[in-house]
DRENRO-243025 format. One record per residue: residue number from 0; residue in one letter; x, y, z of N, C-alpha, C, O, CB in turn. Coordinates in nm, 3 decimals. Glycine has a CB too. Example, Ala and Ser with C-alpha at 12.3 -4.5 7.8 and 13.67 -1.06 7.14 Angstrom:
2
   pos   code    n_east   n_north      n_up   ca_east   ca_north     ca_up    c_east   c_north      c_up    o_east   o_north      o_up   cb_east   cb_north     cb_up
     0      A     1.319    -0.569     0.780     1.230     -0.450     0.780     1.320    -0.330     0.780     1.424    -0.332     0.846     1.131     -0.447     0.905
     1      S     1.285    -0.225     0.708     1.367     -0.106     0.714     1.290     0.003     0.787     1.341     0.114     0.804     1.408     -0.060     0.572
END
This chain:
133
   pos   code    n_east   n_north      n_up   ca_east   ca_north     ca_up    c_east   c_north      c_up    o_east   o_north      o_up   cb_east   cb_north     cb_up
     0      X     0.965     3.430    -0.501     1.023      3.308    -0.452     0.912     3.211    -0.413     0.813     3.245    -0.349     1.117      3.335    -0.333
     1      X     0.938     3.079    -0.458     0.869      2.988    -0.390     0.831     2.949    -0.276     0.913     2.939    -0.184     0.895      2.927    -0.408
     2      X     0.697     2.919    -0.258     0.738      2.855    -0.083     0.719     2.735    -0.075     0.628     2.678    -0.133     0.652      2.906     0.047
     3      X     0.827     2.664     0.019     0.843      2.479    -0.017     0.778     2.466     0.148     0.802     2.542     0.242     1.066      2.383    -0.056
     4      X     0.701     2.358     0.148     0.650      2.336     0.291     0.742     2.239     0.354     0.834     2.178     0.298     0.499      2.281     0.297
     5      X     0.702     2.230     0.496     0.778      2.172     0.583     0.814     2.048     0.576     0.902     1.999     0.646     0.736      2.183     0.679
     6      X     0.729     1.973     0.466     0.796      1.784     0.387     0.894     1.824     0.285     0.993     1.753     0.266     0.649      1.659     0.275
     7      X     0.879     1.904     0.235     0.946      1.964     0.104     1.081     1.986     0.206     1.160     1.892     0.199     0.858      2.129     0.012
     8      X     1.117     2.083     0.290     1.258      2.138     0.364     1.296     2.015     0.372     1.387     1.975     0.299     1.262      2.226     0.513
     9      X     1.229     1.922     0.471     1.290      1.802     0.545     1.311     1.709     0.427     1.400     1.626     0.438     1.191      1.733     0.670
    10      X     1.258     1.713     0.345     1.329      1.598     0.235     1.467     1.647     0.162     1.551     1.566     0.123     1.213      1.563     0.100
    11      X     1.478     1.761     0.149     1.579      1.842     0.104     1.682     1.830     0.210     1.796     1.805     0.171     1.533      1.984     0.078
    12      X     1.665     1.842     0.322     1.748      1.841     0.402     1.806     1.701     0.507     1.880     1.692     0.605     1.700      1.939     0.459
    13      X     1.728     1.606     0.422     1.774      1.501     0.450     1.663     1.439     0.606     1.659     1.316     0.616     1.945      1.535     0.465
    14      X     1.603     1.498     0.687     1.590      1.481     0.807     1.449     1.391     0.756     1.392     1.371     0.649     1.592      1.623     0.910
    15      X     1.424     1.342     0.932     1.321      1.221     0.860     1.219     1.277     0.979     1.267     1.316     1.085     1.379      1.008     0.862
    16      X     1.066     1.279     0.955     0.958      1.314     1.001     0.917     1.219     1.079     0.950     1.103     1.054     0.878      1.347     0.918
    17      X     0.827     1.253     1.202     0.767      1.101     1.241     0.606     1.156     1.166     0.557     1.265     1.135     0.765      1.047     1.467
    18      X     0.558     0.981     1.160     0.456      0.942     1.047     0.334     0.903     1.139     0.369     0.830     1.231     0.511      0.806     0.938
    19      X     0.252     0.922     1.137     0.141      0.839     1.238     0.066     0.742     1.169     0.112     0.739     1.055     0.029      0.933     1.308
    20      X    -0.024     0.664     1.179    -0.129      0.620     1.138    -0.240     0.713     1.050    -0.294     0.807     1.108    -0.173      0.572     1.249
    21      X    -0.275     0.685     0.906    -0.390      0.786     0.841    -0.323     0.853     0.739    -0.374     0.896     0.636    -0.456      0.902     0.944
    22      X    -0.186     0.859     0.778    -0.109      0.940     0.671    -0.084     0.873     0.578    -0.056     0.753     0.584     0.007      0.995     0.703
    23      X    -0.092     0.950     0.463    -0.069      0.939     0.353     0.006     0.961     0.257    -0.029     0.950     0.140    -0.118      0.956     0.334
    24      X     0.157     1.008     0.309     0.252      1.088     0.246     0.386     0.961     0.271     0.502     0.996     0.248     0.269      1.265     0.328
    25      X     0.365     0.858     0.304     0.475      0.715     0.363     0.414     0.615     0.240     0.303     0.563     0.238     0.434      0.630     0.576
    26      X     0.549     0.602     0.114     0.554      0.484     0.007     0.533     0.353     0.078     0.636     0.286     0.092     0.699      0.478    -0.073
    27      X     0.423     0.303     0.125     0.436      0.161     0.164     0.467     0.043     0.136     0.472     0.028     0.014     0.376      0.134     0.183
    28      X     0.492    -0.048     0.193     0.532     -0.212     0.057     0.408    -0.232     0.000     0.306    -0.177     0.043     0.585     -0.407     0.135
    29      X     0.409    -0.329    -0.121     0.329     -0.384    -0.110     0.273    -0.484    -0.027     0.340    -0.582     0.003     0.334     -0.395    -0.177
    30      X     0.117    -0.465     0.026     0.019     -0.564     0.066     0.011    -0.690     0.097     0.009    -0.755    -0.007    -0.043     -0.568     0.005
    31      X     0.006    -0.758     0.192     0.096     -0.900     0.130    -0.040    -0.956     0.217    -0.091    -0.881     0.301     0.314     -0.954     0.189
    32      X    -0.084    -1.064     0.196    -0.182     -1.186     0.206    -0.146    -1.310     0.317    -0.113    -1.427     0.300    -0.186     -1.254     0.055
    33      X    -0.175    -1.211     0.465    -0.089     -1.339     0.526    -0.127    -1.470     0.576    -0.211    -1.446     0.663    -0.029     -1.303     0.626
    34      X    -0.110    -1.605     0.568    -0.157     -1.697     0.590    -0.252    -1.685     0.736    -0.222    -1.610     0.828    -0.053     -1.784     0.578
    35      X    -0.373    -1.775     0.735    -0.413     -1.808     0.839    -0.357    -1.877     0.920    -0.315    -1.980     0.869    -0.493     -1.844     0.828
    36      X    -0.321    -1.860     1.095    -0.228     -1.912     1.143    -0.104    -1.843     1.220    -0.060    -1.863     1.333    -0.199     -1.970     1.054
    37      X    -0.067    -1.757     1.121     0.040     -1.706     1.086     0.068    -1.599     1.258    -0.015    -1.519     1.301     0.012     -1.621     0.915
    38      X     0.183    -1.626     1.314     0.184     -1.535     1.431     0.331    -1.484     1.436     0.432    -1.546     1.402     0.138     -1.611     1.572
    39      X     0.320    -1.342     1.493     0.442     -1.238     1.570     0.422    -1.212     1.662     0.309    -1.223     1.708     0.477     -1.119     1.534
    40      X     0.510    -1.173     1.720     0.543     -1.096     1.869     0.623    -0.976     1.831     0.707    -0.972     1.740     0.641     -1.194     1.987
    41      X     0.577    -0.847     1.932     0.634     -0.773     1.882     0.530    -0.623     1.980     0.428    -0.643     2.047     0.636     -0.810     1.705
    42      X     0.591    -0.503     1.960     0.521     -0.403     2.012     0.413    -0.306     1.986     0.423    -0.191     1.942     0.585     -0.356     2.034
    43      X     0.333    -0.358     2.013     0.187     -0.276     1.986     0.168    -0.097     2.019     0.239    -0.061     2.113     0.071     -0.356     2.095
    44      X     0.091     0.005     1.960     0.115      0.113     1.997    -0.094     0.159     1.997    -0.179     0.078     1.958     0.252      0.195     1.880
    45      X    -0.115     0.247     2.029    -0.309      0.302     1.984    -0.276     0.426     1.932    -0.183     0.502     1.955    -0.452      0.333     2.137
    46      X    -0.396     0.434     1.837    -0.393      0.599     1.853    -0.580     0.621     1.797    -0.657     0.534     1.758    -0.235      0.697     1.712
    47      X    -0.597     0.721     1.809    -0.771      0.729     1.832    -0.763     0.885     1.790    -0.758     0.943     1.682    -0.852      0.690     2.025
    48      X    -0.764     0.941     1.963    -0.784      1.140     1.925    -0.737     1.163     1.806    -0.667     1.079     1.750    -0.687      1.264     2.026
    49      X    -0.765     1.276     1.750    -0.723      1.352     1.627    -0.682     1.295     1.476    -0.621     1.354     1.387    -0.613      1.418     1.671
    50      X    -0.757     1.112     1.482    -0.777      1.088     1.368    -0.899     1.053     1.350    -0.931     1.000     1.244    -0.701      1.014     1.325
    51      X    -1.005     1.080     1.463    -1.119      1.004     1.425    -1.185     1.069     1.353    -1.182     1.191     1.366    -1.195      0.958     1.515
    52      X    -1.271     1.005     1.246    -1.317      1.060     1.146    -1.277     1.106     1.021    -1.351     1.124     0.924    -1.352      1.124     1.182
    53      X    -1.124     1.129     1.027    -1.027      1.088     0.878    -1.055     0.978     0.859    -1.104     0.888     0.928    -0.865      1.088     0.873
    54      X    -0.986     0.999     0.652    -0.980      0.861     0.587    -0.859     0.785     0.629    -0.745     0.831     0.628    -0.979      0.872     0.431
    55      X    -0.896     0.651     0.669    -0.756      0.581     0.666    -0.726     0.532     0.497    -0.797     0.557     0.400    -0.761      0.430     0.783
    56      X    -0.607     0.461     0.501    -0.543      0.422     0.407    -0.591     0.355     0.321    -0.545     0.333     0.208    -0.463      0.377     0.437
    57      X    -0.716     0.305     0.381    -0.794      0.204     0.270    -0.901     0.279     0.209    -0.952     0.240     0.104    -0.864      0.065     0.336
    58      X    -0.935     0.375     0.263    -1.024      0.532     0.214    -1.148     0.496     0.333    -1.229     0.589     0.330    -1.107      0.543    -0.011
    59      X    -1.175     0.426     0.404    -1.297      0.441     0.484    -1.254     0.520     0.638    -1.152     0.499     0.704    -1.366      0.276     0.505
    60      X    -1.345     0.599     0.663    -1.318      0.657     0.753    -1.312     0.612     0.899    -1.392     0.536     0.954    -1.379      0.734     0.734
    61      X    -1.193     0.676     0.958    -1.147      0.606     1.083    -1.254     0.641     1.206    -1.315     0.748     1.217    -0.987      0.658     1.122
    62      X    -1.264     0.524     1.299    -1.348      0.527     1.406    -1.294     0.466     1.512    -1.284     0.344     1.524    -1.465      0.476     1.380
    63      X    -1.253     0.563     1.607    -1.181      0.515     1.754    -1.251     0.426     1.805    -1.220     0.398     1.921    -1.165      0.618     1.866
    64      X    -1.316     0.383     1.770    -1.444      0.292     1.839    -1.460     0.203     1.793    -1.550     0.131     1.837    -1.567      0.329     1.845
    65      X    -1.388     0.164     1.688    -1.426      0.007     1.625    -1.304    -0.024     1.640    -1.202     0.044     1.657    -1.490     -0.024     1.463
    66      X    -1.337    -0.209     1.627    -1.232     -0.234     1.678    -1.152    -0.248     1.512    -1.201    -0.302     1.412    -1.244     -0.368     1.795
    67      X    -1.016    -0.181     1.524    -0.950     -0.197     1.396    -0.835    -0.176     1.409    -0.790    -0.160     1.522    -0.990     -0.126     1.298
    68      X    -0.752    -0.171     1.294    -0.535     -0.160     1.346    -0.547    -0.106     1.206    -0.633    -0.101     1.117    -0.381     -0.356     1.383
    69      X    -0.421    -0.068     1.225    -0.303     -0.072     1.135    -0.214    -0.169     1.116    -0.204    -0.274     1.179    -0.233      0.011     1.158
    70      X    -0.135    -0.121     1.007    -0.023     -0.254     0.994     0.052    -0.169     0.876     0.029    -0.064     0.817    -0.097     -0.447     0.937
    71      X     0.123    -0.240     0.873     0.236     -0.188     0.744     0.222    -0.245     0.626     0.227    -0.199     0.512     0.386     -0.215     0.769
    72      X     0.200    -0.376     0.675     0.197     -0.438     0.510     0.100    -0.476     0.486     0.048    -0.450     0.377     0.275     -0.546     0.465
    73      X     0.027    -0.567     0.600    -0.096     -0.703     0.578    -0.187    -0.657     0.499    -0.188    -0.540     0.535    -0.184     -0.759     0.713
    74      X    -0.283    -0.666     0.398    -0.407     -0.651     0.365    -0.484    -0.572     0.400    -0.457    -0.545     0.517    -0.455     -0.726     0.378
    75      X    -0.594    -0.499     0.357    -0.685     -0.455     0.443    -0.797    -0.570     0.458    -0.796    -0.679     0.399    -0.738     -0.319     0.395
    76      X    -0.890    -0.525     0.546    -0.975     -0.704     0.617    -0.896    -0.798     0.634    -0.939    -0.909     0.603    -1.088     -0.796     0.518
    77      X    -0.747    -0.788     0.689    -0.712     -0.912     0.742    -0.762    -0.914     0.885    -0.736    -0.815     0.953    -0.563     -0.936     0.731
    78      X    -0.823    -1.002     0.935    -0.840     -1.024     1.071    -0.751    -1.080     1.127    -0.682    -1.171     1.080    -0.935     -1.082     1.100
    79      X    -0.741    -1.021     1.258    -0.600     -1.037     1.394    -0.649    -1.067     1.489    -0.755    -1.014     1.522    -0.508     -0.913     1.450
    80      X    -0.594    -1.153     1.557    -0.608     -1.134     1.725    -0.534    -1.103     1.807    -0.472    -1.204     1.840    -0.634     -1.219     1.787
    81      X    -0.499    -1.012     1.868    -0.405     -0.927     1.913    -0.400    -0.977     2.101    -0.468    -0.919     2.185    -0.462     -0.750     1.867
    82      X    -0.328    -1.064     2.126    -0.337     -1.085     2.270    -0.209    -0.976     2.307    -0.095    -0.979     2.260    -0.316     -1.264     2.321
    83      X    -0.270    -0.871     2.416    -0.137     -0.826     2.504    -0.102    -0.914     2.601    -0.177    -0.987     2.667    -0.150     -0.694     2.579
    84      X     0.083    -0.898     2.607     0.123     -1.030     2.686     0.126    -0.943     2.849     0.161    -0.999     2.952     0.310     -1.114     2.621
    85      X     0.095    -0.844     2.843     0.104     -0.796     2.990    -0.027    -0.776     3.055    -0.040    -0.687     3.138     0.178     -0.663     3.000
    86      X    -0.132    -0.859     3.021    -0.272     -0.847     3.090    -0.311    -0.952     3.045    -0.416    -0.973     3.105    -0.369     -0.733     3.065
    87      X    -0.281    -1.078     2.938    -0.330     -1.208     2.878    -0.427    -1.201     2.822    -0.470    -1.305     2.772    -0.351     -1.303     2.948
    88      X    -0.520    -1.042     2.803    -0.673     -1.005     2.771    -0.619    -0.995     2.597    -0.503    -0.971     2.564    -0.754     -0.825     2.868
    89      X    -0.743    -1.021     2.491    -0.709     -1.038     2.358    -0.828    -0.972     2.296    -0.930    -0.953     2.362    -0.682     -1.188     2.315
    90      X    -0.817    -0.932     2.161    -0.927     -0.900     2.098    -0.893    -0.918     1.988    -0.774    -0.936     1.960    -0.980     -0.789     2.116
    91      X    -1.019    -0.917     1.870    -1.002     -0.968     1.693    -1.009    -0.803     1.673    -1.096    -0.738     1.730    -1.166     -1.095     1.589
    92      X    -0.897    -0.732     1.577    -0.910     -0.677     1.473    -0.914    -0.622     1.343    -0.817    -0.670     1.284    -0.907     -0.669     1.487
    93      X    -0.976    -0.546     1.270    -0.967     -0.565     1.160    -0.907    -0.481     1.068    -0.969    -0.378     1.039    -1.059     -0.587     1.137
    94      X    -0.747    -0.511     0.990    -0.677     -0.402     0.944    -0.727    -0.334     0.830    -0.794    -0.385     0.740    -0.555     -0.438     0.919
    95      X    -0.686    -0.193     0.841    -0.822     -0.149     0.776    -0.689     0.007     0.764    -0.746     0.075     0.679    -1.028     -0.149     0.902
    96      X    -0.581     0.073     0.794    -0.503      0.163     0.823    -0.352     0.079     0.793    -0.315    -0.032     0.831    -0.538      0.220     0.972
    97      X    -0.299     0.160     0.727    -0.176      0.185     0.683    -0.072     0.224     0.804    -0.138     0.301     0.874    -0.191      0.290     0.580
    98      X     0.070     0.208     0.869     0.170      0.309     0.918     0.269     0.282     0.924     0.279     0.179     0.991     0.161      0.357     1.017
    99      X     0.388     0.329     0.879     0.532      0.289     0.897     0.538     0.227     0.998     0.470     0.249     1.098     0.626      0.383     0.903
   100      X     0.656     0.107     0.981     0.704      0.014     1.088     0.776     0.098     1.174     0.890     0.053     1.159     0.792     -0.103     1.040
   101      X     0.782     0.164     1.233     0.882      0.249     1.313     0.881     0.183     1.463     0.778     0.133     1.509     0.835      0.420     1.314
   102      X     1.011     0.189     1.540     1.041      0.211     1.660     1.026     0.075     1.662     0.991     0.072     1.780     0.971      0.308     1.749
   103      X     1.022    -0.063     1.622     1.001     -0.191     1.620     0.834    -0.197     1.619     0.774    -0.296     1.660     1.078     -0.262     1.742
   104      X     0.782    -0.103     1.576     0.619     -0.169     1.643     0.552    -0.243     1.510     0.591    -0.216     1.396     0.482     -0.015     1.709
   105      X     0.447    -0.339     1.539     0.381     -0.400     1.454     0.264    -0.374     1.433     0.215    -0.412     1.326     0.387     -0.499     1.469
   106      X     0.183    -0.300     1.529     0.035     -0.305     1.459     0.012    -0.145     1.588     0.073    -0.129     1.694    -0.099     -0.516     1.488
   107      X    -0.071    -0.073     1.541    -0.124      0.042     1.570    -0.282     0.052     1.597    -0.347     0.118     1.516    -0.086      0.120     1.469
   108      X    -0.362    -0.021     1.729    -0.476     -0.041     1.780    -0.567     0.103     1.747    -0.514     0.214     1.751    -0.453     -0.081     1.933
   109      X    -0.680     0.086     1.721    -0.806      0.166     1.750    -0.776     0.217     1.947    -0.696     0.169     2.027    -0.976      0.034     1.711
   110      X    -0.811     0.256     1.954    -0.858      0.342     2.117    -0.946     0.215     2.188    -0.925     0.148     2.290    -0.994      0.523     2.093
   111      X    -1.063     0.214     2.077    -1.146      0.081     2.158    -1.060    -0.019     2.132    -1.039    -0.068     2.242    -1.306      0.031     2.105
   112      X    -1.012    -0.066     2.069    -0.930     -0.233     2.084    -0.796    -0.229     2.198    -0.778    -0.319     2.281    -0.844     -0.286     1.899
   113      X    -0.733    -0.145     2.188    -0.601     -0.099     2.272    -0.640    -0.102     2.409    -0.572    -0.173     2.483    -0.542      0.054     2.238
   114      X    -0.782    -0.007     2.482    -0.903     -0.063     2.587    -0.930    -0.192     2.639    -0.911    -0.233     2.754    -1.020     -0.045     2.535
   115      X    -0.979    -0.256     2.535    -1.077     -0.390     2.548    -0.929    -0.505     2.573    -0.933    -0.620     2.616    -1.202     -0.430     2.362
   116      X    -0.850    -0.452     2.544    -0.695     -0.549     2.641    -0.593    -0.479     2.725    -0.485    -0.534     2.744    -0.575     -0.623     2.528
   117      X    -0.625    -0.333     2.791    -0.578     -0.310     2.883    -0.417    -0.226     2.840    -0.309    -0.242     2.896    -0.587     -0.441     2.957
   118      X    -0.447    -0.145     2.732    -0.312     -0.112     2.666    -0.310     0.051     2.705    -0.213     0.114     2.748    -0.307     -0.150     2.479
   119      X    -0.450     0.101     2.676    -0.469      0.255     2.708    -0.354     0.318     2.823    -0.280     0.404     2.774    -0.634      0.273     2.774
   120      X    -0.338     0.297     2.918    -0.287      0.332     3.006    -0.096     0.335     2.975    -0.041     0.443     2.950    -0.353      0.242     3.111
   121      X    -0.049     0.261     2.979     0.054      0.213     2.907     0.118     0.278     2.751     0.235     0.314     2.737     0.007      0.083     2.893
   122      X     0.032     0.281     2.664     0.043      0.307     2.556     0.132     0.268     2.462     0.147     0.341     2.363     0.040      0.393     2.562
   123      X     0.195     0.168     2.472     0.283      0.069     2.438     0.259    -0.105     2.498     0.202    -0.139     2.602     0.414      0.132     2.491
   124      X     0.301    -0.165     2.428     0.278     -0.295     2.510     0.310    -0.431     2.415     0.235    -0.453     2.320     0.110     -0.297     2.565
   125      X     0.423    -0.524     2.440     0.461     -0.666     2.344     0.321    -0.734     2.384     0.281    -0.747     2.500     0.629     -0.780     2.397
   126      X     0.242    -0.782     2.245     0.185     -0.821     2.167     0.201    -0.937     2.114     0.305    -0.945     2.049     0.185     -0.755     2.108
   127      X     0.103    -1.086     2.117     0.143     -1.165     2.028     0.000    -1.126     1.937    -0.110    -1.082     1.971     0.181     -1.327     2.084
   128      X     0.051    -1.159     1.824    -0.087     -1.081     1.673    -0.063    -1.287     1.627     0.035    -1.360     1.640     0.023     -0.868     1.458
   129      X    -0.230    -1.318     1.565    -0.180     -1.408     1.502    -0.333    -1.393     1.405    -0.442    -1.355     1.449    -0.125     -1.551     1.595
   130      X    -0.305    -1.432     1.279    -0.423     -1.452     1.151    -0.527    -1.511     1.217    -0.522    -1.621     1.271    -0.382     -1.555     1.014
   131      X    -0.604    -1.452     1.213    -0.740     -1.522     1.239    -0.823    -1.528     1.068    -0.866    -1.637     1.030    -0.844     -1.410     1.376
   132      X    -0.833    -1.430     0.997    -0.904     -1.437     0.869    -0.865    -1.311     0.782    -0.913    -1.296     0.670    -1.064     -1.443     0.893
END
């Protein structure tokens, strides 16, 4: 008998996995090119431990320490500026990671960027993101 792994059961069985940032097993949209300018609001999430040093989505390897995101769709090298609205503190980063839109969130911070505006603690937090480059 075969053995089907644990994506294999859950697709068979209908049930849906949660996805993190890095993974590589989530059909994404295509990429989309977003204007300079261009701004959302919406809920920010970090994640750092236990991916640093995997490939992200764009194949370069992830570093909790730079400042960088995820996103679902945008480009990779789109530059962001990510102001959290619950500390007014902001930082530029650079999408560079892939992750399902889940739970309403929009962009998925590095450890250091999620930090450098006061999100660490919290680990959630509404976000205005707007194109910088």
């Amino acid at each position: 008998m075969r053995r089907l792994s644990i994506v294999t059961w859950a697709v068979a069985l209908g049930a849906s996995l949660p996805l993190a940032a890095c993974a590589h097993h989530y059909r994404f949209p295509p990429a989309q090119a977003p204007s300079i300018g261009r701004v959302e609001v919406g809920i920010a999430s970090w994640y750092g431990p236990g991916y640093d040093g995997k490939r992200t989505s764009s194949g370069e390897r992830f570093d909790q320490d730079d400042l960088t995101a995820a996103h679902a769709s945008w480009q990779f090298g789109t530059r962001v500026r990510v102001t959290y609205l619950g500390t007014g503190r902001s930082v530029v980063v650079r999408i560079n990671d892939r992750f399902p839109n889940h739970k309403g969130r929009v962009i998925d911070l590095s450890r250091a960027a999620a930090r450098q505006i006061g999100l660490i603690g919290p680990g959630t937090g509404r976000v205005r993101l707007e194109i910088v480059g």
